[in-house]
C-alpha positions in Angstrom: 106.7 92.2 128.2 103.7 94.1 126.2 101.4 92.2 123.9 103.5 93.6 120.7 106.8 92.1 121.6 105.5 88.8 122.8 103.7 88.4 119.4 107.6 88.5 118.1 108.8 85.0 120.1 107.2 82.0 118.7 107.7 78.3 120.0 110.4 76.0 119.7 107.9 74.0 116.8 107.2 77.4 115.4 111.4 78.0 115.3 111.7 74.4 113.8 109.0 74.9 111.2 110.8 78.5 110.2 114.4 76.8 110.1 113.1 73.8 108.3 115.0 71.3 111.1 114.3 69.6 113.9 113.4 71.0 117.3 116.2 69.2 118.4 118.8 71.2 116.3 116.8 74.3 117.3 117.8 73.5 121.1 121.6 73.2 120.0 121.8 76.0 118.4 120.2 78.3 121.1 122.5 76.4 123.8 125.7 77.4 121.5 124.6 81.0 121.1 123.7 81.1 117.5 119.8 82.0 117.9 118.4 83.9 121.0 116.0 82.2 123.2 114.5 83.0 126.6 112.4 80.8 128.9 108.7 81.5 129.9 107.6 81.7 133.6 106.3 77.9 133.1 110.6 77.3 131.3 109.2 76.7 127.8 111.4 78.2 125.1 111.0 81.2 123.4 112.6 82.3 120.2 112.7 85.8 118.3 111.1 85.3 115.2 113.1 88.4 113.7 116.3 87.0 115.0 115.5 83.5 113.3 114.8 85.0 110.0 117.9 86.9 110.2 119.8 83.4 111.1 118.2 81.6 108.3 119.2 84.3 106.0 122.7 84.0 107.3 123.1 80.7 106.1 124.3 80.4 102.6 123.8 81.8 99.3 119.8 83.2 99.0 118.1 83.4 95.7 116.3 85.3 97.5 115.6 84.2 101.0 112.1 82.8 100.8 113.3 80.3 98.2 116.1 78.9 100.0 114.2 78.7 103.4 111.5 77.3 101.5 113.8 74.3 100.9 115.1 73.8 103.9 112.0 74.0 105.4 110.3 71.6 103.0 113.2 68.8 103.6 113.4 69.7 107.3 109.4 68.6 107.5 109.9 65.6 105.4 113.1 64.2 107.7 110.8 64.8 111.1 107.7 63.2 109.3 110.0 60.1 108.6 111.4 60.3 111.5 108.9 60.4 114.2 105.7 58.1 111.8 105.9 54.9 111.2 106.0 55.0 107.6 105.4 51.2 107.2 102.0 51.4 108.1 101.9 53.5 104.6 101.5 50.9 101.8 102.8 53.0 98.9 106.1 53.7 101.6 106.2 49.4 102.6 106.5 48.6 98.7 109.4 50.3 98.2 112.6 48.9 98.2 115.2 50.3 100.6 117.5 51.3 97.4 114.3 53.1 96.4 113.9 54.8 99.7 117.7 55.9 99.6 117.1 57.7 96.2 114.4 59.2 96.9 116.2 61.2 99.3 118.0 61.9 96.8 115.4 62.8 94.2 113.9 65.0 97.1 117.2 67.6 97.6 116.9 67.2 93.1 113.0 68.4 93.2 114.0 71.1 95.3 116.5 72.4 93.7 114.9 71.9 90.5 112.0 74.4 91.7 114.3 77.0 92.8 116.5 77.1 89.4 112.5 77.2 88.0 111.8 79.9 90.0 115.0 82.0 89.9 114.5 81.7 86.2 111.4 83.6 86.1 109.1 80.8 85.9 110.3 80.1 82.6 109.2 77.5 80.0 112.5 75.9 79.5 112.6 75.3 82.8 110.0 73.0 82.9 111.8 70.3 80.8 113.6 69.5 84.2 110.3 68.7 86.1 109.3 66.2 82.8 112.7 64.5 83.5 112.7 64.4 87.0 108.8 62.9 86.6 110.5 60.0 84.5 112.9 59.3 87.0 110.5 59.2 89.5 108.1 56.9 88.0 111.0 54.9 86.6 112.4 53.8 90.1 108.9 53.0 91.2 108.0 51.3 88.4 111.1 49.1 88.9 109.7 48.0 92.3 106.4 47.2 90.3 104.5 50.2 92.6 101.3 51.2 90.5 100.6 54.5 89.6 98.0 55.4 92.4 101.0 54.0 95.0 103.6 56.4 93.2 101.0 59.3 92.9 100.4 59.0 96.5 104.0 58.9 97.5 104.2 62.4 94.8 101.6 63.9 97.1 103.2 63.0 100.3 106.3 64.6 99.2 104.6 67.8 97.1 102.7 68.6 99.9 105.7 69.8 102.3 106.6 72.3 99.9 103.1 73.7 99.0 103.0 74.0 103.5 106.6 75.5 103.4 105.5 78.2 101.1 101.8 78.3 103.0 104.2 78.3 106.5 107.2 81.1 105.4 103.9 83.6 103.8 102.7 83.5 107.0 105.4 83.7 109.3 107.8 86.3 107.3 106.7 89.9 106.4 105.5 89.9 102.7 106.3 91.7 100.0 102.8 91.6 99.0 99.9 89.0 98.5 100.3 89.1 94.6 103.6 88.0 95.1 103.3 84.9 97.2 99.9 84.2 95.3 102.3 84.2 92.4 104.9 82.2 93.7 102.6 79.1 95.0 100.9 79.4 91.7 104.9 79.0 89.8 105.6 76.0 92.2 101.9 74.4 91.3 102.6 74.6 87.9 106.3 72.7 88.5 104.9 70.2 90.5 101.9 69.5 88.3 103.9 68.9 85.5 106.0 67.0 87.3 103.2 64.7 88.2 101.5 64.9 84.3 105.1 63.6 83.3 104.9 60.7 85.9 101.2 59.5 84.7 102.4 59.5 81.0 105.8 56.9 82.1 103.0 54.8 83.4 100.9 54.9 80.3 103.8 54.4 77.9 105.3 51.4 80.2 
């Protein structure tokens, strides 16, 4: 193997964090056949980064790629970070109730999808009414379980940062277009999320 192709196979976290699920699933799939893999001289797994790109892009309808994958990989980071932390020890996370919890699942697949109808639009202004109502939402569940605002900002930033790493994760590990563009897109997505977040701090001041 020369030192070009093995910069190609990445590691079965690398996989995960490109596929946006968890490393678990990635074994699955490469047992069935659906992704390559091959085994190092020590048996870790390897994976073909083209061939997982190509997979991920399989999957679905793409408006374009990077946005979908962006998604998945946003709500595959936030299932393993619930899944292997123990969220309790996270005060804003304790105070909810466990109908909150359940929808803000929810809410999380709505945000996502919200960004990518944003972005698909061309960024534009009447798109952003969505992230003003989705805010209100937000802030109105948590204000029901009587969470103050710096709880439900911090929970907002636990959430808002998977995406911002999904975008920081795919530029890195897909082939850009060009700097500009990503630059451009994480600048799109700041603008969602931030007035998502102005539209949450103004509930709380009304309330």
């Amino acid at each position: 193997m020369d030192k070009n192709d093995s910069s190609e196979w990445v590691s079965l976290r690398s996989a995960s964090e490109i596929l946006g699920v968890h490393p678990a699933t990635v074994r699955t799939w490469a047992d069935k056949g659906d992704i390559p893999s091959r085994r190092t001289p020590g048996g870790h797994r390897r994976f073909n980064k083209s061939a997982l790109l190509k997979y991920a892009q399989s999957q679905g309808e793409l408006q374009p790629i990077e946005l979908r994958v962006i998604i998945q990989n946003a709500l595959g980071q936030a299932r393993m970070q619930l899944e292997e932390h123990d969220m309790a020890n996270l005060p804003w996370y304790a105070n909810m109730s466990e109908s909150t919890r359940d929808e803000m699942r929810q809410q999380g697949r709505r945000v996502l999808d919200a960004i990518r109808a944003y972005l698909a639009s061309g960024a534009s202004d009447d798109k952003l009414s969505d992230a003003i109502v989705i805010g209100k939402d937000y802030a109105a569940l948590l204000t029901a379980d009587q969470m103050t605002l710096p709880e439900a900002t911090r929970g907002f930033f636990f959430f808002s940062d998977f995406i911002i790493n999904s975008i920081l994760t795919w530029s890195e590990l897909a082939q850009p277009r060009n700097s500009s563009e990503w630059a451009n897109l994480l600048r799109q997505v700041n603008t969602f999320i931030h007035t998502m977040l102005l539209s949450i701090i103004e509930y709380y001041q009304e309330d």
